[in-house]
N, C-alpha and C positions, 0 to 999 in steps of 0.2 A: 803230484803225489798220488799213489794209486790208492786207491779204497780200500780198507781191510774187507776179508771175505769172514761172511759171519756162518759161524755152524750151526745147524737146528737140531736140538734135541728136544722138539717138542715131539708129544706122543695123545694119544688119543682123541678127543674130539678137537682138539688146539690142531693138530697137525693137519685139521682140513680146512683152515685158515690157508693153508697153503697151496689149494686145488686155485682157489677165487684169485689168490696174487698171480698165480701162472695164466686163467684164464684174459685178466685184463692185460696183462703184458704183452701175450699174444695177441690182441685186439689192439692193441697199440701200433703192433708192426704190419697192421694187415692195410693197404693204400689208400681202405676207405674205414677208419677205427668208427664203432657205434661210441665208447667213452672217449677215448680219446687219454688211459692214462698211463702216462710218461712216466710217471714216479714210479710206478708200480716193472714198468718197460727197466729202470735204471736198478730197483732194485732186485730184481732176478739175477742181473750181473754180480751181484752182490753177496750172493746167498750159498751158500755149499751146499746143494742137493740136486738130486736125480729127479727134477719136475716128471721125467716120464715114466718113474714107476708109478706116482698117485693113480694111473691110467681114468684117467678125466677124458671122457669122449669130448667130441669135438659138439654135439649137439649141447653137451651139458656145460659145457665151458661158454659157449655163445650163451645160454639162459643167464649164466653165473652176470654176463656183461649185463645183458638185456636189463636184470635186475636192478643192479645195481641203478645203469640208469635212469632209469625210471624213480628208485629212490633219490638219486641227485636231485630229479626234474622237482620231484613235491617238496625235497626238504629248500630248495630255491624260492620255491613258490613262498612255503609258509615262512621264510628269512625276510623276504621283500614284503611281508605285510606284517611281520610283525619282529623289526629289525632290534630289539632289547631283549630276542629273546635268550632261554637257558637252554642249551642243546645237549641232550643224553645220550651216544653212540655207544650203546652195551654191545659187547662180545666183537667190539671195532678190530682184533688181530692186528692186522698191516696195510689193511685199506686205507686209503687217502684221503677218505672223502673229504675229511676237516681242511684237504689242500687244494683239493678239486672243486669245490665252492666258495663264494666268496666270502667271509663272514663278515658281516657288519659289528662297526669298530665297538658297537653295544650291545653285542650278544657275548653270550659266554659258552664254549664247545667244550665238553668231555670226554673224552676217549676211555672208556671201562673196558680192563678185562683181566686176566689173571696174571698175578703176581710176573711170572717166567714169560707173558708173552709181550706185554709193558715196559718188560726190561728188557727183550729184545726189541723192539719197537721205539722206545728211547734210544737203542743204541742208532737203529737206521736213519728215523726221523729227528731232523733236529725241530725242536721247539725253538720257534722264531717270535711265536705269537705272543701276545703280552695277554688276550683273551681267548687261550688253547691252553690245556692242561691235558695229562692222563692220572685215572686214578688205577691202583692194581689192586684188583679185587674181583669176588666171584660175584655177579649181579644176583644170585638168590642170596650170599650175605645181607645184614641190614644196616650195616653201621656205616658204608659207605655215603648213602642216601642222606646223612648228617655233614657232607662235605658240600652239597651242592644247594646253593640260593634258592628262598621261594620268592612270593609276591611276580614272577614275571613269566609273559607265557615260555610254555615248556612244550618240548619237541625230542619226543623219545624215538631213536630210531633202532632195530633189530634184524640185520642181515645175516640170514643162517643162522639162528637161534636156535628159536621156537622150538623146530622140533628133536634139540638134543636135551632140552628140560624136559622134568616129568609136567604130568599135567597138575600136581599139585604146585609142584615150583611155580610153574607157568603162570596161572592163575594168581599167587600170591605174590609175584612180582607184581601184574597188574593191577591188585590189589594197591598193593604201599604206593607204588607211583602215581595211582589216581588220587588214593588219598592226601596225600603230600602236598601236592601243587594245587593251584587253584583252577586253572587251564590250562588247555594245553591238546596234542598232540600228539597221535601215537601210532607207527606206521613197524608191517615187518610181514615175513614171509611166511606161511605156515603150507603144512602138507595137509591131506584127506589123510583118515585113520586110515584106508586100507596101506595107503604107499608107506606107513611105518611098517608093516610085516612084508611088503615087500623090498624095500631097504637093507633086508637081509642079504638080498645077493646084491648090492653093491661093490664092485671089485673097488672102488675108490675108497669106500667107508671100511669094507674090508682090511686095504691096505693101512689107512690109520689105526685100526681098532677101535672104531667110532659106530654106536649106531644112535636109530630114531628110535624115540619116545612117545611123543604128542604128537597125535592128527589132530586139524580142528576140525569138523565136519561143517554145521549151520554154525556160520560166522556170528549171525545175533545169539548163539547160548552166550557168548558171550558177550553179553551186555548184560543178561539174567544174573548172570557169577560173579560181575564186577563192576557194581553201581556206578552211576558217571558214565559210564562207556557207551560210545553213541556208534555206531558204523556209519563211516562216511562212502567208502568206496570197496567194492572186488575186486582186483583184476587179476583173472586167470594169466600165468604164463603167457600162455599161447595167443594172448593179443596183445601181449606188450610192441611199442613200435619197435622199428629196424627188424620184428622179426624174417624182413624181406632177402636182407645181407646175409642171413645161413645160407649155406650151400645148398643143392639142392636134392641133396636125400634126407638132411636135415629138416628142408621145407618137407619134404614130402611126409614124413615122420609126422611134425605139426599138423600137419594136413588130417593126415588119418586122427591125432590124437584128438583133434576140435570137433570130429564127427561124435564123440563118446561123452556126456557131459562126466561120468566119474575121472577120464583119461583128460578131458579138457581142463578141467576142475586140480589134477591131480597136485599139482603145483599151484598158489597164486597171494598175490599182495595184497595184503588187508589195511585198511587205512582207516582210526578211530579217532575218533573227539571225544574230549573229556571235557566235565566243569563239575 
């Protein structure tokens, strides 16, 4: 039986949830995938839209991968050492991750994000897990944060966020979630303040109606702004692995941008502990 094709009428920053499912799919078909994700490859088949007006460069879509990866690799890391834990995937859209890794049968995964993308995302993904849920809700909400268990470590992840919150949002998410839990983990992507006013000419961001908000600049302010927060790791874009598999004006592009530390910097993964 063939699979019903689903319509998207999402629109503004939800809508570029939908650059990241096009870029893994594409990396799916490529001979050598950095993810390697299938689900993401099956449901493009799936979906009623024109991937190629978001006009997603091909360098920007290899980061979209690269990224992600990377957050796979940590959020594995910290499953395997502490397999009871409670995992928070805010602003999750249509990513797989919760399929892409393994979860231990004593952890508990959350999929947060708003009401219309949940309910598409239900419709795609079936819920197999008996420890996988979605909640639909806006993460600067609070009421949500009364659904999810404490006493065990916690592992909050945020891909493509950061910077469509303001920086008061931002900040006071981090806030409640540190306070809440007792430990735990807290990983996600943020931009440099200048790349938010340059985010204006985005034809991608453009095309959704979507812009940036929050640059972080020194990753320890925040630790000043939200007691608990410890910084464990940087990593700029431009040294995450596979970045060898770009093509090579892609490479070359990274090349020049690691000679700049603002241009190096412009992009990168920030990784926190809390207690």
């Amino acid at each position: 039986m063939t699979e019903r094709t689903e319509q998207i009428r999402l629109t503004g920053a939800q809508q570029t949830l939908l650059g990241p499912l096009h870029a893994r799919a594409l990396d799916n078909r490529r001979p050598d995938p950095v993810l390697g994700d299938e689900t993401a490859d099956r449901l493009l088949d799936r979906i009623d839209f024109d991937f190629r007006s978001l006009h997603l460069g091909s360098g920007d879509r290899m980061t979209v991968v690269l990224r992600a990866k990377q957050l796979d690799d940590w959020a594995a890391h910290y499953l395997a050492q502490h397999p009871d834990a409670v995992v928070l995937h805010l602003a999750c859209g249509l990513d797989s991750r919760a399929f892409r890794i393994a979860i231990p049968a004593d952890a508990h995964w959350y999929d947060i994000d708003l009401p219309d993308v949940i309910e598409l995302r239900n419709r795609l993904y079936p819920q197999t897990q008996a420890n996988y849920r979605t909640i639909a809700a806006s993460v600067t909400d609070r009421d949500w944060l009364d659904e999810i268990p404490t006493g065990r470590p916690t592992l909050v992840i945020a891909e493509g966020l950061t910077m469509y919150l303001t920086e008061a949002d931002g900040i006071d998410l981090l806030r409640r979630l540190v306070e809440r839990f007792e430990v735990g983990e807290t990983m996600f992507d943020a931009v440099l303040p200048w790349t938010v006013r340059a985010a204006r000419y985005s034809r991608f961001l453009q095309r959704a109606g979507a812009e940036f908000h929050w640059g972080i600049g020194d990753p320890h302010a925040l630790e000043l702004r939200v007691p608990g927060l410890r910084l464990r790791q940087e990593l700029p874009m431009m040294d995450l692995p596979g970045l060898a598999k770009m093509d090579a004006t892609d490479r070359a592009i990274a090349k020049f941008m690691n000679a700049f530390p603002p241009l190096r910097k412009a992009m990168r993964l920030l990784r926190y502990s809390f207690e």
